[in-house]
C-alpha positions as CSV (number, residue, x, y, z in Angstrom):
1,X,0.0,0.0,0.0
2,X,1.8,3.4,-1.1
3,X,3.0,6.2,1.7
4,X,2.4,9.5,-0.2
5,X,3.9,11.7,2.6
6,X,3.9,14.2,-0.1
7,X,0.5,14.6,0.1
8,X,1.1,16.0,3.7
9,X,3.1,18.8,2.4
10,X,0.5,19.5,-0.5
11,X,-2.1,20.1,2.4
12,X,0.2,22.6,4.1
13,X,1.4,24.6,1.1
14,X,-2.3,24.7,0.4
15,X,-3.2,26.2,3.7
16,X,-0.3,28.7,3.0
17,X,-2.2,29.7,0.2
18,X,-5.3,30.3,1.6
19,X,-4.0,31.7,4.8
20,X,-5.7,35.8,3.8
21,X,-9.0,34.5,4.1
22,X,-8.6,32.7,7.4
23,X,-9.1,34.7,11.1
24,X,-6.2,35.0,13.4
25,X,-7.6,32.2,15.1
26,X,-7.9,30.0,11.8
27,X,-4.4,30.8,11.3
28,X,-3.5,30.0,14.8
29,X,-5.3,26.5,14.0
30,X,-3.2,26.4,10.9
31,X,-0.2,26.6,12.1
32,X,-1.2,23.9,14.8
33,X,-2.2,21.6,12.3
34,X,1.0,22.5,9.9
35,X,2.9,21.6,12.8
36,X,1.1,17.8,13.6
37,X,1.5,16.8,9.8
38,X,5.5,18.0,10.2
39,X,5.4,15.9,13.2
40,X,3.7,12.6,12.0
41,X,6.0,13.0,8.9
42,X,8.9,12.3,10.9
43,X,7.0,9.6,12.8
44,X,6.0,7.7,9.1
45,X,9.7,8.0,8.5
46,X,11.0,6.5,11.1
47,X,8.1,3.5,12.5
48,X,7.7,2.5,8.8
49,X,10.2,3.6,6.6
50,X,13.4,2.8,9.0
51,X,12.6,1.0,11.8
52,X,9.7,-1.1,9.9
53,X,7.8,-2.1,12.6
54,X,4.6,0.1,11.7
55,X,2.4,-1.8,8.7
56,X,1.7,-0.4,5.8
57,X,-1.7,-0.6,6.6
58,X,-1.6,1.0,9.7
59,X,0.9,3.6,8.5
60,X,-1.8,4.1,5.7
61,X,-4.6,4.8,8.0
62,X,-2.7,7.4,10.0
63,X,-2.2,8.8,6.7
64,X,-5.5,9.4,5.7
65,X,-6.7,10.6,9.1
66,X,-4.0,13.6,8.3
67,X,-5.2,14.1,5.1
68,X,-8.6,15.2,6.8
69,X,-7.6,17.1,9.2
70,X,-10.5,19.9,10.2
71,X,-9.7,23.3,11.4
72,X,-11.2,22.9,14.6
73,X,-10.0,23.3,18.3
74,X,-12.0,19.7,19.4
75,X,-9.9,18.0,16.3
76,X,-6.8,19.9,16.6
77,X,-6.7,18.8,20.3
78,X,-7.0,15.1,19.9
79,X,-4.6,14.7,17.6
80,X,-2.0,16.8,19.7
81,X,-3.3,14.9,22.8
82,X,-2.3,11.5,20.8
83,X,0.9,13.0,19.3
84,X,2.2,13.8,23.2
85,X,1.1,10.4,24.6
86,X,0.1,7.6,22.4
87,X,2.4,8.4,19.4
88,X,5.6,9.3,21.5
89,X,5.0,6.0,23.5
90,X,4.8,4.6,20.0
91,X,7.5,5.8,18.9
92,X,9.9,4.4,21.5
93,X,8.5,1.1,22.0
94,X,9.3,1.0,18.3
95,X,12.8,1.6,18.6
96,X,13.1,-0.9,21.4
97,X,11.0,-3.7,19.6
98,X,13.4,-3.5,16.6
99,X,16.2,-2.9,19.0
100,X,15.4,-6.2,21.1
101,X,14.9,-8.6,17.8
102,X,18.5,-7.0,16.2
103,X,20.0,-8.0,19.5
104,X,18.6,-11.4,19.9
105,X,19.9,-12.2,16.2
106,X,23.1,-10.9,16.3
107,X,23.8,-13.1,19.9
108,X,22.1,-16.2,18.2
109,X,24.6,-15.6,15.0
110,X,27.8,-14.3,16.7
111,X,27.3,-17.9,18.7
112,X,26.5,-20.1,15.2
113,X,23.2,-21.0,16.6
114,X,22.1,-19.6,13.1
115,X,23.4,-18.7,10.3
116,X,24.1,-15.0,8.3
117,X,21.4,-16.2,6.1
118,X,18.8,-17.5,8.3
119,X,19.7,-14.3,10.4
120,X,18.6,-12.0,7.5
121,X,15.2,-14.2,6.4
122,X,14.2,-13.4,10.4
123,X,14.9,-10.1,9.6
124,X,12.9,-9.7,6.3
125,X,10.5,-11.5,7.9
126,X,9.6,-8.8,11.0
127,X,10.1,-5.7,8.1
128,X,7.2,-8.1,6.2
129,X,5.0,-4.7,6.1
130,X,1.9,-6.9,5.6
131,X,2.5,-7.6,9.2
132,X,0.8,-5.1,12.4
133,X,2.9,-3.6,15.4
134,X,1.1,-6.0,17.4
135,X,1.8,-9.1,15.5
136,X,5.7,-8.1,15.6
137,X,5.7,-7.7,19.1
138,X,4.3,-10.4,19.8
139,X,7.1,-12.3,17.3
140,X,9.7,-10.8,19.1
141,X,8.7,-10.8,22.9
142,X,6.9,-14.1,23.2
143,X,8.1,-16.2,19.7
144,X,11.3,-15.8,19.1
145,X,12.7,-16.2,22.7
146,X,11.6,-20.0,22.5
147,X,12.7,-20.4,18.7
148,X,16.3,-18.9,20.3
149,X,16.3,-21.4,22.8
150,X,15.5,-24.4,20.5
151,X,17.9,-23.5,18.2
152,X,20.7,-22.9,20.7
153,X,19.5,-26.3,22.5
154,X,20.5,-28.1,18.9
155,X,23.4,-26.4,18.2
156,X,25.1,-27.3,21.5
157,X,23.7,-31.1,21.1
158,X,25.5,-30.9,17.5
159,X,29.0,-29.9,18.8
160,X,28.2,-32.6,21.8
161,X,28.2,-35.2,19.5
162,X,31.1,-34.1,17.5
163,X,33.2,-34.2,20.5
164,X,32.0,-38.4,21.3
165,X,34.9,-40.3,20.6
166,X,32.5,-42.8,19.0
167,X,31.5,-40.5,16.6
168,X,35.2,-40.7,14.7
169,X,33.6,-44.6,13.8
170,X,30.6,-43.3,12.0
171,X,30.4,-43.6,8.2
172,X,27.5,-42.8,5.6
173,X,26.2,-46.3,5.8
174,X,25.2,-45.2,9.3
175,X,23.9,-41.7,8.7
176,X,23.3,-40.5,5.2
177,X,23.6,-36.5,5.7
178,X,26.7,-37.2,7.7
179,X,28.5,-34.5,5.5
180,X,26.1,-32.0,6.6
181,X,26.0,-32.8,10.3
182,X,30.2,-32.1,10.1
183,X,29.9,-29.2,8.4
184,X,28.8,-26.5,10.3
185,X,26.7,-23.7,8.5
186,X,25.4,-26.2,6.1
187,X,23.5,-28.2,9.2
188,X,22.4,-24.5,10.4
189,X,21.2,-24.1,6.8
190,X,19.0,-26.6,7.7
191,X,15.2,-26.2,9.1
192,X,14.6,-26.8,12.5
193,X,13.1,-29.9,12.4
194,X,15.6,-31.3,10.0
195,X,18.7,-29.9,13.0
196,X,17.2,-31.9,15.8
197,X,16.6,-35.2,14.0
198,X,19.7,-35.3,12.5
199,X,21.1,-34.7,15.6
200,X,18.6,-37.9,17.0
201,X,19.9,-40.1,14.0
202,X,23.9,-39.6,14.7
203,X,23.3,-40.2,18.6
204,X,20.9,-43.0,17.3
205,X,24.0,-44.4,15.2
206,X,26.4,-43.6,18.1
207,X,24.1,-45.8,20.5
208,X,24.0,-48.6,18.4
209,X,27.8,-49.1,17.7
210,X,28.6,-48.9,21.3
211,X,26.2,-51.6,22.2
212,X,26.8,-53.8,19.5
213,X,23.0,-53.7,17.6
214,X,24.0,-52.1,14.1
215,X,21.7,-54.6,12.7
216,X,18.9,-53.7,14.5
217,X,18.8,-50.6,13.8
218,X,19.4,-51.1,10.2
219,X,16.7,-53.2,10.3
220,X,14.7,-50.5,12.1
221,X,15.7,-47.8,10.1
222,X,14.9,-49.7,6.8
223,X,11.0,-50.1,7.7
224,X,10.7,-46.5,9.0
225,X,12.4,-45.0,5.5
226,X,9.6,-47.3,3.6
227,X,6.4,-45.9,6.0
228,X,7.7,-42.2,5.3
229,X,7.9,-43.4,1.4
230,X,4.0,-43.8,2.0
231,X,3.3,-40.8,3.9
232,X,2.7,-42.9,7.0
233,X,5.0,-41.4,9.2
234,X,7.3,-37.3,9.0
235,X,10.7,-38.1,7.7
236,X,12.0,-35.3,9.8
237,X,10.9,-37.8,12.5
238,X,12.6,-41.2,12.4
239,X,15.6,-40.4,14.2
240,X,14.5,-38.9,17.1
241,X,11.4,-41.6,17.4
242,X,14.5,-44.5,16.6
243,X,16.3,-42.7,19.4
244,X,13.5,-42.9,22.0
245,X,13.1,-46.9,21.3
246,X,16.9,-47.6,21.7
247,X,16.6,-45.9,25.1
248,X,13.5,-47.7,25.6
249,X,14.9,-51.1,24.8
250,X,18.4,-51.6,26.7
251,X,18.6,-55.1,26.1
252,X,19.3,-56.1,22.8
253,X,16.9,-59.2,22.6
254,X,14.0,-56.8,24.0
255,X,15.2,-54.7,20.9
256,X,14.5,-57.5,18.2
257,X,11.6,-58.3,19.6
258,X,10.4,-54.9,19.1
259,X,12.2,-54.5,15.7
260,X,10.9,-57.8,14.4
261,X,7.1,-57.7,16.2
262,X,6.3,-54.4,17.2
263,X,7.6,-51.9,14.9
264,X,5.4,-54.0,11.7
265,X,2.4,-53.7,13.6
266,X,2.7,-49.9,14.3
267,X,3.6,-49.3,10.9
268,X,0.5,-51.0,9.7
269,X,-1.9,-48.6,12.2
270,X,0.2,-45.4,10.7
271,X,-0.8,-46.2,7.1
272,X,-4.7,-47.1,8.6
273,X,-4.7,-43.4,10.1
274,X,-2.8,-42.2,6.9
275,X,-5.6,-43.7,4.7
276,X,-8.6,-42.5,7.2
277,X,-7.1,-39.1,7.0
278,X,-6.6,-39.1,2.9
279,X,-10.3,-40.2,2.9
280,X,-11.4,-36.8,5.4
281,X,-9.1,-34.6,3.3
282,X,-10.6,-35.8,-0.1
283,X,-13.9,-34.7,2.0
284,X,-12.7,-31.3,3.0
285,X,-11.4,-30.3,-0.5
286,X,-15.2,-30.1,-1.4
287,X,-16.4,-28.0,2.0
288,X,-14.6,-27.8,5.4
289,X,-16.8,-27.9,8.3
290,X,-17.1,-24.4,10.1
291,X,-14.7,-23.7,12.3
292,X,-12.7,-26.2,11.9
293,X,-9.3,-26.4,12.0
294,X,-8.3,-28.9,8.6
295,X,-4.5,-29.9,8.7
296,X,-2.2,-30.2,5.9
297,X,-0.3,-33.4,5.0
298,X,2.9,-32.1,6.6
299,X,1.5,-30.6,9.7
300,X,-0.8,-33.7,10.1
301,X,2.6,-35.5,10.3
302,X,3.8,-33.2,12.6
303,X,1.4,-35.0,15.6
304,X,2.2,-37.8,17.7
305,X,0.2,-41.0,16.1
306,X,-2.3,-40.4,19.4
307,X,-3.3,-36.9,18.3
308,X,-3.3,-38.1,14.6
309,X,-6.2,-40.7,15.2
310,X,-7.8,-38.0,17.8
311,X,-7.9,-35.7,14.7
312,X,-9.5,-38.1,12.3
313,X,-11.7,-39.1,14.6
314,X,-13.0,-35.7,15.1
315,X,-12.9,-34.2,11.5
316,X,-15.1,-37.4,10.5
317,X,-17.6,-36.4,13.0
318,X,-17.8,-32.7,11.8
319,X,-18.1,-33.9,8.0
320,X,-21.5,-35.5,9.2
321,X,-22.9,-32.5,10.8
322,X,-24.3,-31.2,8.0
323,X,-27.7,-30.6,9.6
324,X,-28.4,-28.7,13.0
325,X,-29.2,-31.3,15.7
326,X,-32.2,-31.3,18.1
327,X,-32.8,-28.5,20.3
328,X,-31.4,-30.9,23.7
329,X,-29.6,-29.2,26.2
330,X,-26.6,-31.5,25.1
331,X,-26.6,-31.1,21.6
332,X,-26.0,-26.9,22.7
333,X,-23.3,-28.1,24.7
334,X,-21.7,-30.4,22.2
335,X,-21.5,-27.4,19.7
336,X,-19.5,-25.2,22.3
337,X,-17.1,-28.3,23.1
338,X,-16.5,-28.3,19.4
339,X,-15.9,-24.6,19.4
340,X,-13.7,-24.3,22.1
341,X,-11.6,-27.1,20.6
342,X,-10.9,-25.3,17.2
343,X,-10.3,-22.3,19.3
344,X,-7.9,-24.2,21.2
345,X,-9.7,-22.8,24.7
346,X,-8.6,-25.9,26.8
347,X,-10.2,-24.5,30.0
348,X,-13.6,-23.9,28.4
349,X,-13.8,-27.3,26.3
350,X,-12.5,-29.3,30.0
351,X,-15.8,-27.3,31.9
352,X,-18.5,-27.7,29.4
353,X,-17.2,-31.4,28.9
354,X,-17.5,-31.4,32.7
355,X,-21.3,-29.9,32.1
356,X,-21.9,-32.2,29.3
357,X,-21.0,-35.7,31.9
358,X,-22.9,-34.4,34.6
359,X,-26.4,-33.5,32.1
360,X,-25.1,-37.4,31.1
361,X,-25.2,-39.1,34.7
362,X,-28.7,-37.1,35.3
363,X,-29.7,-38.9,32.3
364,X,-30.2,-36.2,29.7
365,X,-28.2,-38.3,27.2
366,X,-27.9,-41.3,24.8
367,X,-25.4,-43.3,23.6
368,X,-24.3,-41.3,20.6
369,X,-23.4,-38.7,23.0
370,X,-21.1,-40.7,25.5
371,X,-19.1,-41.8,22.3
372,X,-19.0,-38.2,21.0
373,X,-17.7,-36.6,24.7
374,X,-15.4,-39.5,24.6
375,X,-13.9,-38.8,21.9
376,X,-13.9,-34.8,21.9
377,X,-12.1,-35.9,25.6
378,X,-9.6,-37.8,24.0
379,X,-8.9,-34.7,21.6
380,X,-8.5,-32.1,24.7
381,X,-6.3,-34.4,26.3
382,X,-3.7,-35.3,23.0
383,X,-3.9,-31.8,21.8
384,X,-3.9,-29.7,25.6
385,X,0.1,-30.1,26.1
386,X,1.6,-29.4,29.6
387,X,2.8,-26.0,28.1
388,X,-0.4,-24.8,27.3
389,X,-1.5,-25.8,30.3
390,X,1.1,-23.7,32.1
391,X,0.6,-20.8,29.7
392,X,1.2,-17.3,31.0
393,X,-0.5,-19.0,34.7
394,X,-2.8,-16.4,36.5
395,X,-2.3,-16.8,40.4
396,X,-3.6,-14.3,42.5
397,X,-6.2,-11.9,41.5
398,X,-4.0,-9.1,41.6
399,X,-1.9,-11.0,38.6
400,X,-5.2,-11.8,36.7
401,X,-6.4,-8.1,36.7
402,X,-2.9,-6.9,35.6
403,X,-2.7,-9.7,32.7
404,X,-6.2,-8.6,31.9
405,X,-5.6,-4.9,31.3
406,X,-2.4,-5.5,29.5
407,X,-4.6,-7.1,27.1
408,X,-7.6,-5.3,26.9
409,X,-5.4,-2.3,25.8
410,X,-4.4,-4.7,22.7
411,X,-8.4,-4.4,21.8
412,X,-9.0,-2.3,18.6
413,X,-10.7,1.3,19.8
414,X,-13.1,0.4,17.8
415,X,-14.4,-2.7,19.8
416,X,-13.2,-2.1,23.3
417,X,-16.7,-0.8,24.2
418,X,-18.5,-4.0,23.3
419,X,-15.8,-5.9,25.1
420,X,-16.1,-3.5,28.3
421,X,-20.0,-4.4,28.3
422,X,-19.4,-8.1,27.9
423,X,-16.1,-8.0,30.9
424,X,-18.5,-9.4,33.8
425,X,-20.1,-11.5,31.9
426,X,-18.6,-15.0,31.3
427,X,-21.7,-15.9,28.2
428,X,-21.1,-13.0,26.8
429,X,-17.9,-12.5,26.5
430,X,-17.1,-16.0,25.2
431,X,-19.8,-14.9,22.4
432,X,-18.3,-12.0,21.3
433,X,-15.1,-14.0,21.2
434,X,-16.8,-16.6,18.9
435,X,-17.9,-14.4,16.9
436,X,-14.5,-12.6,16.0
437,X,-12.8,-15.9,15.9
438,X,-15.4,-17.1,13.1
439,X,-13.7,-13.8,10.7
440,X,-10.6,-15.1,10.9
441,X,-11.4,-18.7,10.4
442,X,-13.2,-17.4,7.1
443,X,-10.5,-15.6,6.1
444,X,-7.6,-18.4,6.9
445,X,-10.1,-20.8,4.7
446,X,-10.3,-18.4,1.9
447,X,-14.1,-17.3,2.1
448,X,-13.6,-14.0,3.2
449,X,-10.9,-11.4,2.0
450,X,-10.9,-7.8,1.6
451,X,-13.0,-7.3,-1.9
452,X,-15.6,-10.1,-0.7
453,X,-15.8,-8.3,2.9
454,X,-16.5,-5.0,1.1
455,X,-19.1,-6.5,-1.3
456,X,-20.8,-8.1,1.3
457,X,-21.2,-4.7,3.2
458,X,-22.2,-2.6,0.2
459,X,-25.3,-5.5,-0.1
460,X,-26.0,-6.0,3.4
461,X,-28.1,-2.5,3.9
462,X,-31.1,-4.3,1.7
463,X,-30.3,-7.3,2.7
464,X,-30.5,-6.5,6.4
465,X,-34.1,-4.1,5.7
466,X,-35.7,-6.8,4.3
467,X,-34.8,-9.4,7.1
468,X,-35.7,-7.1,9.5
469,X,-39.3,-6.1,7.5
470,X,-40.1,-9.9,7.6
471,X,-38.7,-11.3,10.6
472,X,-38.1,-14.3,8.6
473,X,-34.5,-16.7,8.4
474,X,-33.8,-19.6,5.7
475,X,-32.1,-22.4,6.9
476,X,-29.6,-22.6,4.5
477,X,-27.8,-19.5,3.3
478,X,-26.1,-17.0,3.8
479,X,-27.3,-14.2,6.2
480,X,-26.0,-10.6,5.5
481,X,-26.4,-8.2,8.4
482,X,-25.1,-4.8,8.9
483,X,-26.0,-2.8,12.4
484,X,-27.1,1.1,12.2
485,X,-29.1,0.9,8.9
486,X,-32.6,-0.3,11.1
487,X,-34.2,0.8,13.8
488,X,-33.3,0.3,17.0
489,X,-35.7,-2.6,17.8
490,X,-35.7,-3.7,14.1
491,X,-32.1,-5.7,14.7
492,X,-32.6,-8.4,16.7
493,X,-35.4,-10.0,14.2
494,X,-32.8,-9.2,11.5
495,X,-30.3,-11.6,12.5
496,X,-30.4,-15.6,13.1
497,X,-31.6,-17.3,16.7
498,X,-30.8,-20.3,15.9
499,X,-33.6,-22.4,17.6
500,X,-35.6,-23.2,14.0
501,X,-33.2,-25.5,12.5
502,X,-31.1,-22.7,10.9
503,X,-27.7,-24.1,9.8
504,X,-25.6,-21.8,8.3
505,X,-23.5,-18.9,8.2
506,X,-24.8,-14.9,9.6
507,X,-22.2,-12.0,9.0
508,X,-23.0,-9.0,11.0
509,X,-21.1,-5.7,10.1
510,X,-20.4,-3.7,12.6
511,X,-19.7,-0.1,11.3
512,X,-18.5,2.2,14.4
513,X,-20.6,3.5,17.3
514,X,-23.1,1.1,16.6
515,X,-21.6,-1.8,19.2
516,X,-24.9,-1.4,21.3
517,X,-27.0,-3.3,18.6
518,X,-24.9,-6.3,18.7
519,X,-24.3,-6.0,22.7
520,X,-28.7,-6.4,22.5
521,X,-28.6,-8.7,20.2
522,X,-26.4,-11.1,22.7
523,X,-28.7,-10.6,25.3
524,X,-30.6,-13.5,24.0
525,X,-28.4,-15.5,22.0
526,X,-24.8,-15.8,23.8
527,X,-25.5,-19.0,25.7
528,X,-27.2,-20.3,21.8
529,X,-23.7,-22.3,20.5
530,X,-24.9,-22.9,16.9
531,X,-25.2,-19.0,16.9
532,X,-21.8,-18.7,18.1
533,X,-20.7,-21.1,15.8
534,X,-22.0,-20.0,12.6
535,X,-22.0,-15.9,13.2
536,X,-19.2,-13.9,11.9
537,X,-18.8,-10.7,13.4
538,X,-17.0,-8.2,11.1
539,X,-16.4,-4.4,12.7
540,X,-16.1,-2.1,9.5
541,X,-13.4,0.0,11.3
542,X,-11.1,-2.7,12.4
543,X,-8.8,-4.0,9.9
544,X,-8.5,-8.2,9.6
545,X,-4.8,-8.3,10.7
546,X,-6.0,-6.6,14.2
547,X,-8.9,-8.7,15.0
548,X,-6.7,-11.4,14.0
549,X,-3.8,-10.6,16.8
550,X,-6.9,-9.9,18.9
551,X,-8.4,-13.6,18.3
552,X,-5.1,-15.3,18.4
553,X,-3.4,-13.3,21.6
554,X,-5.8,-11.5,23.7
555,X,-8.7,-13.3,23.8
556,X,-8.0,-16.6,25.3
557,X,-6.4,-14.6,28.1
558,X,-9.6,-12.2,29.0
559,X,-11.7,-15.5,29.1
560,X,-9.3,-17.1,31.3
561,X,-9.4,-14.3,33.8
562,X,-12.8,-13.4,33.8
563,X,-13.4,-17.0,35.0
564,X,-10.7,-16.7,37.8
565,X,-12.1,-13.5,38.7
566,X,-15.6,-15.3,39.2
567,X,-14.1,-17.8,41.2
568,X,-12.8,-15.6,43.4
569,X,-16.3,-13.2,43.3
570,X,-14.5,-10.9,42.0
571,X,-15.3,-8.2,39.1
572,X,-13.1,-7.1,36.1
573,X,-12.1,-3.4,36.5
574,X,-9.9,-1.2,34.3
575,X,-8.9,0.9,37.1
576,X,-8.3,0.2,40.9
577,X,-8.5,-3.0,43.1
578,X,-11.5,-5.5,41.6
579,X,-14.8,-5.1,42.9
580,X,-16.8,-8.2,44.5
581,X,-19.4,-9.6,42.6
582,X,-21.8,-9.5,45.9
């Protein structure tokens, strides 16, 4: 998106021109205004043009607000008010964002943990200016940190090995990249995952010659290579798995056994769950469920063969709801599991699969649904690793609140309002959190982008008018909502309930100051999962690349304390200590 910071001075040699006809105080306005755009010149120059850490969206939008400008003391004023806070804070966190990520590469390549290469990709990588502020910060303070230590945890490993005595013995015949393991910027070269298994597969090879077992793990290595030949099993893989069964096995007859028994049997339940999930993707290529999260081939490799069979499972159960199921308390329920799996919101998928058990054991439920809980269980538990579990952990309420405000000043403007309205209230909150998610879901599975977003609004006045005149939904088919073009009482027949059958997708546009509507329109629908499932909310003002930083970083952690807050009786606050919710 082009910068025309010449356009900035066009604006202020026009107001030179014209300055006869102003007043003195229009000219004292002026010159106020003259001096802003010299101001946020200087700030373009140096968040986006040297420092790179603005977007060239963002940096766009600032633009634009210049350009329009008015000669007024109200305008004039909040724009100063954000040049002396806001923008100076900017400003410097800028410099120290680009200063902390030049640091942490230069360390990682001064120590040959990477290379000058991989160093510079990082690099082009955070300058990207597709990418928000929020996004890099977020790269650099919570990303690359664990990337740094990874890396560094290889690279040590490597030079570990180099130094085994044993490793002097090794030949090609025993590790076929053994060149590149010696040689030391061409393993860096190397992706991450390809470092640490190579590193497995010459410690692997190292193992074996010391106690005697080559032919084992020939043997072992032979029937690996021919399941990753048929896409049973990641490449980038076998050594550290091989690795783990070596240590597993100490004996070398308990090592045959396994070689000549075992490993043919898992090798034949890979290519099952290999064949179940060509079968699902074959599926998906035509329509992928809503919200759910399809994997590649090489990321579906990626899991652990317990999480591969959890995800099959699941993704065949969300190809056959293709209808919306009965209006039973558990069938509401089921829908918000599912959600709050594909949002990966572990705490809210382990209590309402907690709800789900108990409405079970009162005997509100059927078989079908202890299979389904089971297996949505098994999910949580494959896919809810310890780290996730440990993520960012919120002890007193003291650190909750503070964790809480940090990221409720990552909310768009635009939509902090609605989220302020929806802060005490658990329902509502996860609603509006649905309902942002579902944009970016559409948007990662390519049936929303910019030009359809904008098309979409442009129809959705008549669209919304008419729904609204007749009160009526389809079942099928798109619903196109925009807030602010109906009456006040006239929205909430305009968009979807969701207790007539209706499956399939609402988008509600949001434009700005018009947050209320949708906040009424909750009132009756937040604890309504199919409508969480299927709405999209889509706020006119907020771009897609901040509701996605908001979806992916801030809203997992306002759900997460609001519920501690609760269990403490306690009330979210932006200011001061909480206040009790008696």
């Amino acid at each position: 998106m082009p910068i025309h910071t010449d356009q900035l001075s066009d604006i202020q040699e026009r107001d030179t021109l014209a300055e006869q006809e102003y007043t003195p105080e229009k000219e004292t306005l002026a010159q106020r205004r003259s001096n802003l755009i010299q101001y946020f010149r200087g700030f373009i120059a140096e968040t986006f043009d040297k420092l790179h850490v603005a977007s060239a969206e963002e940096t766009e939008r600032l633009h634009q607000g210049l350009l329009h400008i008015g000669l007024t003391e109200d305008e004039i004023t909040q724009w100063e008010e954000y040049r002396d806070t806001i923008a100076e804070r900017q400003k410097e966190s800028a410099h120290q964002l680009s200063g902390q990520l030049h640091a942490q590469l230069d360390r990682a390549h001064a120590e040959h943990i990477i290379t000058r290469e991989s160093k510079q990709r990082w690099l082009d990588r955070f300058t990207d200016p597709s990418l928000g502020y929020k996004a890099k910060e977020y790269f650099v303070q919570h990303q690359m940190p664990s990337y740094l230590a990874s890396w560094e945890k290889v690279a040590k490993k490597r030079v570990k090995l180099l130094n085994d005595p044993k490793f002097t013995s090794l030949t090609k015949t025993d590790v076929s990249d053994l060149d590149t393991f010696q040689k030391g910027k061409d393993f860096l070269d190397l992706h991450y995952e390809k470092r640490a298994d190579l590193n497995a597969r010459v410690e692997a090879a190292i193992t074996s010659k010391a106690r005697g077992i080559e032919h084992l793990h020939g043997r072992a290595k032979s029937l690996l290579e021919t399941a990753a030949a048929a896409g049973a099993v990641n490449r980038d893989r076998l050594g550290r798995w091989l690795l783990d069964k070596l240590k597993k096995f100490p004996s070398a007859m308990a090592l045959q056994d396994f070689v000549e028994h075992q490993l043919p049997e898992y090798i034949k339940t890979w290519i099952k769950i290999r064949t179940e999930y060509d079968w699902v993707e074959a599926k998906m290529k035509e329509s992928v469920p809503q919200g759910f999260n399809r994997l590649t081939p090489e990321k579906f490799l990626l899991l652990s063969y317990p999480q591969r069979k959890s995800y099959v499972e699941q993704a065949k159960q969300r190809l056959n709801l293709t209808e919306a199921p009965s209006p039973r308390e558990m069938e509401n329920i089921k829908l918000g599991i599912r959600h709050a799996l594909d949002t990966k919101d572990w705490e809210e998928a382990d209590s309402l699969l907690k709800k789900a058990r108990t409405l079970f054991d009162q005997g509100k439920g059927v078989d079908k649904d202890r299979f389904e809980l089971d297996s949505m269980q098994r999910y949580l538990t494959e896919f809810r690793t310890k780290e996730e579990k440990e993520k960012h952990p919120m002890n007193s309420a003291r650190e909750t609140l503070e964790q809480m405000r940090v990221a409720f000043s990552q909310i768009p403007k635009p939509l902090q309002p609605l989220y302020l309205a929806a802060m005490n209230d658990p329902d509502k909150l996860g609603a509006v959190a649905a309902c942002t998610y579902n944009r970016v879901w559409c948007r990662e599975h390519g049936y929303l982008n910019d030009e359809r977003e904008k098309e979409l609004e442009q129809d959705a006045t008549v669209s919304t008018q008419t729904l609204a005149r007749e009160g009526k939904h389809r079942k099928k088919g798109l619903d196109n909502v925009k807030l602010g073009v109906v009456a006040d009482k006239q929205h909430d027949p305009a968009v979807r309930r969701y207790d007539e059958g209706e499956w399939a997708p609402t988008i509600i546009h949001m434009p700005p100051d018009t947050y209320q509507h949708f906040d009424t329109i909750l009132e009756s629908r937040k604890n309504n999962h199919a409508f969480r499932y299927w709405t999209t909310l889509i706020p006119t003002n907020v771009t897609y690349e901040e509701q996605q930083h908001l979806v992916k970083n801030v809203n997992w952690v306002l759900k997460s304390g609001i519920r501690k807050l609760k269990e403490q009786g306690l009330m979210f606050t932006l200011t001061g200590n909480p206040p009790s919710l008696n």
